[in-house]
Backbone as XML, in Angstrom:
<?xml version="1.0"?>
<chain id="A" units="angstrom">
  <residue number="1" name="UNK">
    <atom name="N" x="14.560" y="-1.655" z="9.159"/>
    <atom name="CA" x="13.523" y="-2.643" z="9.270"/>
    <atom name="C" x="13.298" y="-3.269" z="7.896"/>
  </residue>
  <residue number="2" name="UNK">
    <atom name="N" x="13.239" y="-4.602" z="7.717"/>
    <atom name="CA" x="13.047" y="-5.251" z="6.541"/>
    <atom name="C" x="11.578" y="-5.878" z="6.857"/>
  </residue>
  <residue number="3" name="UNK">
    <atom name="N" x="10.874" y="-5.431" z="5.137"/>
    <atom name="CA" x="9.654" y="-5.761" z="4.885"/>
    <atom name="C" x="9.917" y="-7.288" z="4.594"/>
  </residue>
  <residue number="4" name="UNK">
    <atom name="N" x="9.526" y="-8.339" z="4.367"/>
    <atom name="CA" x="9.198" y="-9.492" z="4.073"/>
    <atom name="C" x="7.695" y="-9.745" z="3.024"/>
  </residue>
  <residue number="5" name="UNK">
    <atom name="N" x="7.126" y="-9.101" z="3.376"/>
    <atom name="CA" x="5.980" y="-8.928" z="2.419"/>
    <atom name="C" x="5.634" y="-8.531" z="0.745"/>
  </residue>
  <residue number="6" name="UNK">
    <atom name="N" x="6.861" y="-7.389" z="1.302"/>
    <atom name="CA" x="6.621" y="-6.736" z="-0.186"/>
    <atom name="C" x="7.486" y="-7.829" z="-1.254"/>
  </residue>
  <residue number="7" name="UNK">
    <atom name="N" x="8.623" y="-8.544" z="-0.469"/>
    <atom name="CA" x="9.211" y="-9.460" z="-1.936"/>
    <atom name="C" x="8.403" y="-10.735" z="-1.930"/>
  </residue>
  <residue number="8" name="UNK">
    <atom name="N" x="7.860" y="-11.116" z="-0.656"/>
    <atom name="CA" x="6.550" y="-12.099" z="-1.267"/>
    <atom name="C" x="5.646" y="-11.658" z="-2.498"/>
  </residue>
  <residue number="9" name="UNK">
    <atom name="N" x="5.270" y="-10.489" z="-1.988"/>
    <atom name="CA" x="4.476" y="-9.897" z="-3.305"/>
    <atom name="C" x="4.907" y="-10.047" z="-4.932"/>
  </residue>
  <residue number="10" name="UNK">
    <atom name="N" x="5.902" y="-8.972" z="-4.721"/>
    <atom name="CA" x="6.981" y="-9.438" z="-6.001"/>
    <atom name="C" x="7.288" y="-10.624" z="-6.564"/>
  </residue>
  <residue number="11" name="UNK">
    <atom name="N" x="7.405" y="-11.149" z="-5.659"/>
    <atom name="CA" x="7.797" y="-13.052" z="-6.319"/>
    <atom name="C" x="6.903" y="-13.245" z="-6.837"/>
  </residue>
  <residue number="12" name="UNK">
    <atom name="N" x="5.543" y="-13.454" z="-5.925"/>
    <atom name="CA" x="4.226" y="-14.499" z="-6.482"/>
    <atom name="C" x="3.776" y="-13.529" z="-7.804"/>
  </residue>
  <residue number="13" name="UNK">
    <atom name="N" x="4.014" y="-12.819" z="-7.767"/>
    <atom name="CA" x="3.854" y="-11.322" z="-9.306"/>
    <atom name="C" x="4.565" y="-11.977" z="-10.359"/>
  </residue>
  <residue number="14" name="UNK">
    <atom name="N" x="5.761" y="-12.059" z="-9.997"/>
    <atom name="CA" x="6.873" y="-12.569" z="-11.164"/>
    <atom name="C" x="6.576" y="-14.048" z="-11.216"/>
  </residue>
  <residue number="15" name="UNK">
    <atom name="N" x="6.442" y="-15.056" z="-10.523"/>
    <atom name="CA" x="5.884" y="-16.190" z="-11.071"/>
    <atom name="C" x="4.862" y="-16.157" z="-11.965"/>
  </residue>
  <residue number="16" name="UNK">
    <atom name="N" x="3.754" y="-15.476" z="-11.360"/>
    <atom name="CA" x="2.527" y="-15.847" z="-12.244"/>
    <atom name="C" x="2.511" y="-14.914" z="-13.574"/>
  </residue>
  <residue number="17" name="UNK">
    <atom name="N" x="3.714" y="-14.075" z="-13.508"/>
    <atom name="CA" x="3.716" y="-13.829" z="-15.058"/>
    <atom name="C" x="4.668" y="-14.585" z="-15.946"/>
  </residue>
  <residue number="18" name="UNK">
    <atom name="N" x="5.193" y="-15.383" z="-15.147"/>
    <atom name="CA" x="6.153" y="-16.282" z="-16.194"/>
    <atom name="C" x="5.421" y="-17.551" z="-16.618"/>
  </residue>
  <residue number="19" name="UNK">
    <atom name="N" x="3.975" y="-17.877" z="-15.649"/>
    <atom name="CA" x="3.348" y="-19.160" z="-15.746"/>
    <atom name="C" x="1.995" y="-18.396" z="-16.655"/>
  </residue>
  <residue number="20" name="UNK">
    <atom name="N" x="1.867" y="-17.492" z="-16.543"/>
    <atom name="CA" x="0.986" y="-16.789" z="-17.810"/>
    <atom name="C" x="-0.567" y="-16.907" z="-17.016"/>
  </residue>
  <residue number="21" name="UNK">
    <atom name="N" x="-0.312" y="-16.708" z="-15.744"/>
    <atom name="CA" x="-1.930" y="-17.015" z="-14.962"/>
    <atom name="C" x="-2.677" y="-16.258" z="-15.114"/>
  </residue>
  <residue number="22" name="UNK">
    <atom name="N" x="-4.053" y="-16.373" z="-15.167"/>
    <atom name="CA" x="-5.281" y="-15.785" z="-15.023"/>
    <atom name="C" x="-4.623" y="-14.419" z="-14.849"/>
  </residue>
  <residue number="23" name="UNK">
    <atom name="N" x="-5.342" y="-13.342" z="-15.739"/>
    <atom name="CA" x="-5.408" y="-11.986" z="-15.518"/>
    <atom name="C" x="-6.293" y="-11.640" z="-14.063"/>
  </residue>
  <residue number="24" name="UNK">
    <atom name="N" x="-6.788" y="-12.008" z="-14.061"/>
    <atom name="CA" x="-8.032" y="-11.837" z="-13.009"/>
    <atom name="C" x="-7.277" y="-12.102" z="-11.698"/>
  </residue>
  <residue number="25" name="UNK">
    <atom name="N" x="-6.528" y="-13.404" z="-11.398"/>
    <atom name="CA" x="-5.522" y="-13.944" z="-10.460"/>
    <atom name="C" x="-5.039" y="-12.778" z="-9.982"/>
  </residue>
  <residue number="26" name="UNK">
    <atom name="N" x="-3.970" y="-12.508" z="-11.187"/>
    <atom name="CA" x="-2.925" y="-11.760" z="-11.342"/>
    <atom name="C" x="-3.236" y="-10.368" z="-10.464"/>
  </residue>
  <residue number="27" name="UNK">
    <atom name="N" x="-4.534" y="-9.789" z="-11.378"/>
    <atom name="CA" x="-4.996" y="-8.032" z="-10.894"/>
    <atom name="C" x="-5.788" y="-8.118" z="-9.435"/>
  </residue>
  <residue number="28" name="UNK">
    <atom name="N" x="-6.125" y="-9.541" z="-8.721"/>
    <atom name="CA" x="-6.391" y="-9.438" z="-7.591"/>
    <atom name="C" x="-5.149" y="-9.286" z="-6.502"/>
  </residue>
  <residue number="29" name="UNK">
    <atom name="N" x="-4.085" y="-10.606" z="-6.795"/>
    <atom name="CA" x="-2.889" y="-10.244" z="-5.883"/>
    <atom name="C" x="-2.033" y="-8.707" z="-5.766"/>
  </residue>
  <residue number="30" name="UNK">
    <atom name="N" x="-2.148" y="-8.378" z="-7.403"/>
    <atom name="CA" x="-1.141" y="-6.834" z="-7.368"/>
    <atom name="C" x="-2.445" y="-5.772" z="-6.554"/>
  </residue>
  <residue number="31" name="UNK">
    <atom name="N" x="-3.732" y="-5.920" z="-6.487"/>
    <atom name="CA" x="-4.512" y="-4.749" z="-5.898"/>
    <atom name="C" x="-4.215" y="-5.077" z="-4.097"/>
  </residue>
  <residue number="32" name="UNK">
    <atom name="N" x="-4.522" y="-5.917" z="-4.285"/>
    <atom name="CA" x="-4.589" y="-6.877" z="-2.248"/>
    <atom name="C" x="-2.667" y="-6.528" z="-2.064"/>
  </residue>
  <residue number="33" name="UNK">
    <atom name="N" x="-1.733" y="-6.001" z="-2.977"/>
    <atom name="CA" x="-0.611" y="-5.640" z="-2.321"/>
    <atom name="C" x="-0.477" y="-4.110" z="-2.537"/>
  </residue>
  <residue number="34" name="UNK">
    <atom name="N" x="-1.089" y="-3.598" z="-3.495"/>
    <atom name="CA" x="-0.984" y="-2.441" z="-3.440"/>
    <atom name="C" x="-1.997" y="-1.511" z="-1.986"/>
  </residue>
  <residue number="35" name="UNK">
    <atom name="N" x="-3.305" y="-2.057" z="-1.863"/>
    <atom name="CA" x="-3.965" y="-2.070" z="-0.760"/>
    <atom name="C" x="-3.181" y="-1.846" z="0.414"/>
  </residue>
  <residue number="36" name="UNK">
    <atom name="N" x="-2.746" y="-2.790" z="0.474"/>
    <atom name="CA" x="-1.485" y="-3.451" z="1.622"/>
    <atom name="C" x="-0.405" y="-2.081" z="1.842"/>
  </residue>
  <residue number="37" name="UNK">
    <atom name="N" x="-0.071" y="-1.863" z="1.012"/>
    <atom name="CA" x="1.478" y="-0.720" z="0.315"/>
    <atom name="C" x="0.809" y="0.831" z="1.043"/>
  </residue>
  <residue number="38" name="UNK">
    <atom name="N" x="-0.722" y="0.737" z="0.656"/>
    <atom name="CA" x="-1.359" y="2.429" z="0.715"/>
    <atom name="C" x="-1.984" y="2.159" z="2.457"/>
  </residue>
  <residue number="39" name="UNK">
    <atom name="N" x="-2.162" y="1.185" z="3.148"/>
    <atom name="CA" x="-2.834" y="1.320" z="4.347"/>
    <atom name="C" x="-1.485" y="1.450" z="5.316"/>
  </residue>
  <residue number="40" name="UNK">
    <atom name="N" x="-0.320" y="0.474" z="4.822"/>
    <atom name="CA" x="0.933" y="1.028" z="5.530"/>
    <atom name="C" x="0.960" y="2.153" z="6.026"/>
  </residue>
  <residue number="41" name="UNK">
    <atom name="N" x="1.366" y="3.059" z="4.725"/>
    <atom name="CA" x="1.652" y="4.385" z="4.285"/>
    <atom name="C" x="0.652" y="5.241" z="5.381"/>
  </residue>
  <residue number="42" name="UNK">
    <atom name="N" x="-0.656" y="4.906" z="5.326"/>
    <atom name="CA" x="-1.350" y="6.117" z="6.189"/>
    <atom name="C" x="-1.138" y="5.938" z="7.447"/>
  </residue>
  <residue number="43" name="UNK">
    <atom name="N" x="-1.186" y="4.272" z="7.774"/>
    <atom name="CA" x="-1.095" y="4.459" z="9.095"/>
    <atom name="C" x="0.390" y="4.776" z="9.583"/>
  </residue>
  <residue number="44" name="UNK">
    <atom name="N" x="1.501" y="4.580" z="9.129"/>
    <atom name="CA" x="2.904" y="5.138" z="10.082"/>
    <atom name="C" x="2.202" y="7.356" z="9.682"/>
  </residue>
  <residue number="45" name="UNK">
    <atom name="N" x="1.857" y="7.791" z="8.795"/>
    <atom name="CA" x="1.418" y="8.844" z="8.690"/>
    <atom name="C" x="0.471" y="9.334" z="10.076"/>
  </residue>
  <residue number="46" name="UNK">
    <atom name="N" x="-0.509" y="8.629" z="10.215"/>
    <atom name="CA" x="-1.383" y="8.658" z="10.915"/>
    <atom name="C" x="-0.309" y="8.968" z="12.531"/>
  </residue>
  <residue number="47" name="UNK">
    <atom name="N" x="0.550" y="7.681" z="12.552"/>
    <atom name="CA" x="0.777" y="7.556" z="14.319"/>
    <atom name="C" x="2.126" y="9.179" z="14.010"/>
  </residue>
  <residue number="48" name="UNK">
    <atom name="N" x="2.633" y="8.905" z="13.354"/>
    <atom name="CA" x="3.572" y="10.430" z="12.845"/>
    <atom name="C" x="2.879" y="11.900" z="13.439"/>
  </residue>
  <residue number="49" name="UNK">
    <atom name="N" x="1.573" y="12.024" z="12.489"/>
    <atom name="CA" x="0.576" y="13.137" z="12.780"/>
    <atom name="C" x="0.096" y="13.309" z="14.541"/>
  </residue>
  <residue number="50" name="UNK">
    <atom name="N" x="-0.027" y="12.168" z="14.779"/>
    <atom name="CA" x="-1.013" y="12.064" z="16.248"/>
    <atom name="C" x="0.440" y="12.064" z="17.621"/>
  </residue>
  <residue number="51" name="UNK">
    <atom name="N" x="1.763" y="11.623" z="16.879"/>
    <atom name="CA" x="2.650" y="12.127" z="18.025"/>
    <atom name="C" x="3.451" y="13.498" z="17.663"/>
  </residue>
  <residue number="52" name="UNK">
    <atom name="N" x="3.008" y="14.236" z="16.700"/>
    <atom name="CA" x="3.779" y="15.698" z="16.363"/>
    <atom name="C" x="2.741" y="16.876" z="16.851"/>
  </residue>
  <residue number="53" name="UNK">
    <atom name="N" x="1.405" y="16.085" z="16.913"/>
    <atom name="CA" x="0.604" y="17.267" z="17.063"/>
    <atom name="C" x="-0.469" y="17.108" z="18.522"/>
  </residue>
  <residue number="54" name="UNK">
    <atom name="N" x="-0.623" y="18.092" z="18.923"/>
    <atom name="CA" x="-1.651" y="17.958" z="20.142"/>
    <atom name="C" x="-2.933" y="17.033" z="19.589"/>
  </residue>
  <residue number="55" name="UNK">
    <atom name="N" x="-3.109" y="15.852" z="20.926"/>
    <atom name="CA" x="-4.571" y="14.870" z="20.405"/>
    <atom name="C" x="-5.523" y="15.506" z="20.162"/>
  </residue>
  <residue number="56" name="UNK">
    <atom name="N" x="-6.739" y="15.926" z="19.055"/>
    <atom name="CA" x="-7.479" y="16.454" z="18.896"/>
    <atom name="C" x="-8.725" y="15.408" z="18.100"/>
  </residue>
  <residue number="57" name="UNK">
    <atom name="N" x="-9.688" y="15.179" z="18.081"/>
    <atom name="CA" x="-10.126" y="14.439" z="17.347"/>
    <atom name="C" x="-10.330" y="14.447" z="16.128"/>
  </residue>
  <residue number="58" name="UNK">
    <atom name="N" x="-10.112" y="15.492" z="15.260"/>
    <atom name="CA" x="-9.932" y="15.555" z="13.810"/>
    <atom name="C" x="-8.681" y="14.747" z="13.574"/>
  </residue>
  <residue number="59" name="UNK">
    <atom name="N" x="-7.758" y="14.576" z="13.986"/>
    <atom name="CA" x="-6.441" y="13.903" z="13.638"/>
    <atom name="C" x="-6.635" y="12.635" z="12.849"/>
  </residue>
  <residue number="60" name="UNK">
    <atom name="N" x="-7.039" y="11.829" z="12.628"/>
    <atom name="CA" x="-7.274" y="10.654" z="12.062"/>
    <atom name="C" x="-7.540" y="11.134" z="10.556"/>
  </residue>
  <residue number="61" name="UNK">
    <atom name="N" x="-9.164" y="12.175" z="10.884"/>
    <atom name="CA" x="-9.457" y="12.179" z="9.460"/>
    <atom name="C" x="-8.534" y="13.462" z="8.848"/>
  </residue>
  <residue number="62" name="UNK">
    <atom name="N" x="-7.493" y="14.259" z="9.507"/>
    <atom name="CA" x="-6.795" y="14.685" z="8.530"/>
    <atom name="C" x="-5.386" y="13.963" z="7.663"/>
  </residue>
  <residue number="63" name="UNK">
    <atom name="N" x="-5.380" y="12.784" z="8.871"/>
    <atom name="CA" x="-4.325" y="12.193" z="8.014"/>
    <atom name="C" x="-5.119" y="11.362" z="7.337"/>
  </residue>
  <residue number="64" name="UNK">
    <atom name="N" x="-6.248" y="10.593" z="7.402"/>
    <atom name="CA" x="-6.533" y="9.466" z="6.601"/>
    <atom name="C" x="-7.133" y="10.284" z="5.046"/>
  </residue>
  <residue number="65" name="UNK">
    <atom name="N" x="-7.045" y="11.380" z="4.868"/>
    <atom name="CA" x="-7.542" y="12.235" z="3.758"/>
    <atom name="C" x="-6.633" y="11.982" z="2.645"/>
  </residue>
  <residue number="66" name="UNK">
    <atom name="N" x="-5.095" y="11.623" z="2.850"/>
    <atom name="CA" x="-4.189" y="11.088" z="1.959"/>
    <atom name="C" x="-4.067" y="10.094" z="1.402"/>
  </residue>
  <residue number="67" name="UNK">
    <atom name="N" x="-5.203" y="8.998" z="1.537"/>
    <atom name="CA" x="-4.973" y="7.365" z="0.929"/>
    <atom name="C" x="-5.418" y="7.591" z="0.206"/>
  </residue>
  <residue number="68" name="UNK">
    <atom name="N" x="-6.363" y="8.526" z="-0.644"/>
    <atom name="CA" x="-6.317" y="7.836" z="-2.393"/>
    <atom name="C" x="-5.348" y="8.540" z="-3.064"/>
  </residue>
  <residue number="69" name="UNK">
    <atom name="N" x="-4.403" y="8.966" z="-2.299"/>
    <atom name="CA" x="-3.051" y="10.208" z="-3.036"/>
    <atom name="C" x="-2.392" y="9.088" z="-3.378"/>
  </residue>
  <residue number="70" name="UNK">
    <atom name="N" x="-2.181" y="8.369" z="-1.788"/>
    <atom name="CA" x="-1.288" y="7.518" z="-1.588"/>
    <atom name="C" x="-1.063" y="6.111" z="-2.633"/>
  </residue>
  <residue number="71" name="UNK">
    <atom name="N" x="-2.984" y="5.344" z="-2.743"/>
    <atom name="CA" x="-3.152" y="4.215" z="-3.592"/>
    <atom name="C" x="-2.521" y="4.785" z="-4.958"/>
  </residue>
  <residue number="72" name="UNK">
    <atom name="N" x="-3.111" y="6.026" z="-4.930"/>
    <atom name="CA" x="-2.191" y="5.959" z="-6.990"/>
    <atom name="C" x="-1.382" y="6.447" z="-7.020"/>
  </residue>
  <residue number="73" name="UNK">
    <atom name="N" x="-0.460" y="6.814" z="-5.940"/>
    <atom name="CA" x="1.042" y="6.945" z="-6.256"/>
    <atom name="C" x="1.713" y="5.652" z="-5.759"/>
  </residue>
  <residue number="74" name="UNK">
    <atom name="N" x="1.263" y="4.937" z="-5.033"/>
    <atom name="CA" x="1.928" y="3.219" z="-5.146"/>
    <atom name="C" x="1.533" y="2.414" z="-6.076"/>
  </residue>
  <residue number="75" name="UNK">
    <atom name="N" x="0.603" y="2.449" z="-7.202"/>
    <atom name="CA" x="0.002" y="2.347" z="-8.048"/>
    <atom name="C" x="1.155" y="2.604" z="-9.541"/>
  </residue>
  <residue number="76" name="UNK">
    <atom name="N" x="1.535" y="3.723" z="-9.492"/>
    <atom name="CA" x="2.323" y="4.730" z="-10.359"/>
    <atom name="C" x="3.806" y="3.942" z="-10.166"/>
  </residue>
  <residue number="77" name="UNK">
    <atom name="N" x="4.244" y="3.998" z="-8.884"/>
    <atom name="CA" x="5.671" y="3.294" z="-8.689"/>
    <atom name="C" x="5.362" y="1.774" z="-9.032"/>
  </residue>
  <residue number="78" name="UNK">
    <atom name="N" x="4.161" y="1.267" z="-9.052"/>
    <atom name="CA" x="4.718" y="-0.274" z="-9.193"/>
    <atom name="C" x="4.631" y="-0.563" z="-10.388"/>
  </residue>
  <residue number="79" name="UNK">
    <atom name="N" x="3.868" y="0.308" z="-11.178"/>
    <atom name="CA" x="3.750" y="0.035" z="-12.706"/>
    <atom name="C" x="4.865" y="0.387" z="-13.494"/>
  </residue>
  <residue number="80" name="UNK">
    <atom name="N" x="5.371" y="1.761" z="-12.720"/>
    <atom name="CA" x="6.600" y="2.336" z="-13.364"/>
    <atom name="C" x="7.778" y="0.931" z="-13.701"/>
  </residue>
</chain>
């Protein structure tokens, strides 16, 4: 499956650092994709968890317990 999003991201990233735009610009688009990157992540987690394991209603909040793992380790890779 090909993302389309994430090299939109990348592009409009790499433009506006070659056009020298607003910091502010800049740290809103990379958060609104990193956002983007960490809600992915939980939810294929999420539907993963809820078809491996019997429906129970804790299921949500044990997988959704991983998104601030998740935001600063997509955080970590994009800075890297």
């Amino acid at each position: 499956m090909f993302n389309a999003g994430v090299l939109l991201a990348v592009t409009v990233l790499a433009i506006f650092s070659d056009l020298n735009v607003d910091m502010d610009l800049y740290a809103l688009v990379f958060g609104e994709s990193v956002l983007n990157d960490a809600v992915a992540i939980v939810l294929v987690q999420c539907v993963h968890y809820s078809l491996s394991h019997t429906q129970t209603a804790s299921w949500f909040l044990i997988s959704i317990r991983h998104y601030p793992v998740v935001v600063v380790v997509v955080v970590v890779v994009v800075i890297a």
